[in-house]
C-alpha positions, 0 to 999 in steps of 0.5 A, spaced: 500 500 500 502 506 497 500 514 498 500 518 493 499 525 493 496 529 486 499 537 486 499 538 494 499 545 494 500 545 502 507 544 505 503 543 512 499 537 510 504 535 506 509 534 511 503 532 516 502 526 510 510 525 510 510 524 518 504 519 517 508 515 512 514 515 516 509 511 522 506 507 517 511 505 513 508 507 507 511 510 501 509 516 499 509 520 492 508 526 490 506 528 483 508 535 481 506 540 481 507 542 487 505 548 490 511 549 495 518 548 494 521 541 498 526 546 501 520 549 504 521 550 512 513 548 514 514 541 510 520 540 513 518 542 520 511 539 519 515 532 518 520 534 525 526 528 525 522 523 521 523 525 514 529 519 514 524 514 515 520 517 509 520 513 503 519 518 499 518 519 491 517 525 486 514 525 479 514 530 474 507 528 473 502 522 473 504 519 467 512 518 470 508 515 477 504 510 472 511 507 469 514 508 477 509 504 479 508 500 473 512 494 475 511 493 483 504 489 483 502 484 479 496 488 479 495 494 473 495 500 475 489 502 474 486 496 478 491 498 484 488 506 485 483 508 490 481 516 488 480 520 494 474 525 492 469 529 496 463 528 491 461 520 490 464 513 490 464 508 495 464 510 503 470 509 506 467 505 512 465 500 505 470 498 501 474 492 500 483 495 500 488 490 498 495 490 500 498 494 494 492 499 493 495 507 491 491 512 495 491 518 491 489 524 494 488 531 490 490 538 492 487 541 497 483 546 492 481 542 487 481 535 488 483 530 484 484 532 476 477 531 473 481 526 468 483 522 473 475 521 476 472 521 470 470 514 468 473 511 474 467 511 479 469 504 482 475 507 484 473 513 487 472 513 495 470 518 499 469 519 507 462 520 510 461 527 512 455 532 514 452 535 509 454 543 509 461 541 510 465 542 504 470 537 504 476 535 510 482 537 511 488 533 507 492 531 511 487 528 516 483 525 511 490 522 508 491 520 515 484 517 516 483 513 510 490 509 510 489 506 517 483 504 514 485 501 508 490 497 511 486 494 517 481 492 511 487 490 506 490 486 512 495 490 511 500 489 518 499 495 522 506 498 526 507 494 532 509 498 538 507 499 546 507 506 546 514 507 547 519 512 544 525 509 541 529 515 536 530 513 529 538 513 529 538 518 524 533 524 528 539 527 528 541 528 522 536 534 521 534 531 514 531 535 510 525 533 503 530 533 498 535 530 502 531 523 502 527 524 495 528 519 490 
């Protein structure tokens, strides 16, 4: 299971994503554009210490994500993706993950690229809200949603007690574009 965000305009949430990523273990791509700098001081201070334990990739664009991730299933990408959308699919709460599923999120403006939602309504996936609530924030929905599909996927959760153990490079003040591939 992998996370992808699609033109993330929001350094904040972005690194909110990356921190999550790094506690999950998840990979997270990001599809350009991007709407700030990976050199930008709120991504980097969203995802604290942790940026070494994010398995983090950047595309130029959602045509080099495809080829990326292309030969990492045996599953075609199109079978793989979970559109995130704030406008119809299936309720989170309903759909059935697999383990090499994509969850992709769009920008925090706009979504998902309509070329993206359109003719994939069996991909799509949203989170149940009330009604005069436009959308969710990105980072907490990208955090909801992967907890979700990872349990319903069967996906193993991070084993811990509760403790705290420093990751052996904290200390190395990492920044985005020092662990980007």
């Amino acid at each position: 299971m992998e996370l992808v965000l699609v033109h993330p305009e929001i350094p904040h949430n972005t690194g909110c994503v990356a921190r999550l990523a790094a506690a999950t273990g998840l990979r997270l791509h990001l599809v350009e554009p991007l709407g700030f700098s990976l050199e930008d001081r709120y991504l980097k201070r969203a995802g604290l210490d942790y940026w070494p334990m994010v398995d983090l990739v950047v595309h130029a664009d959602w045509s080099a994500f495809e080829r990326a991730v292309r030969s990492t299933s045996a599953r075609a990408v199109s079978d793989r993706l979970r559109l995130f959308s704030a406008r119809g699919g299936g309720s989170l709460f309903d759909v059935a993950f697999e383990p090499d599923d994509l969850l992709c999120f769009g920008s925090e403006s706009s979504g998902l690229p309509s070329t993206l939602l359109e003719g994939n309504d069996a991909r799509r996936v949203y989170v149940p809200i009330r009604s005069g609530v436009r959308s969710l924030n990105l980072a907490s929905v990208v955090s909801l949603s992967a907890y979700t599909a990872m349990r319903s996927a069967g996906v193993p959760l991070p084993s811990n007690d509760g403790t705290y153990e420093v990751h052996p490079r904290a200390d190395e003040r990492l920044r985005p574009t020092d662990i980007v591939r």
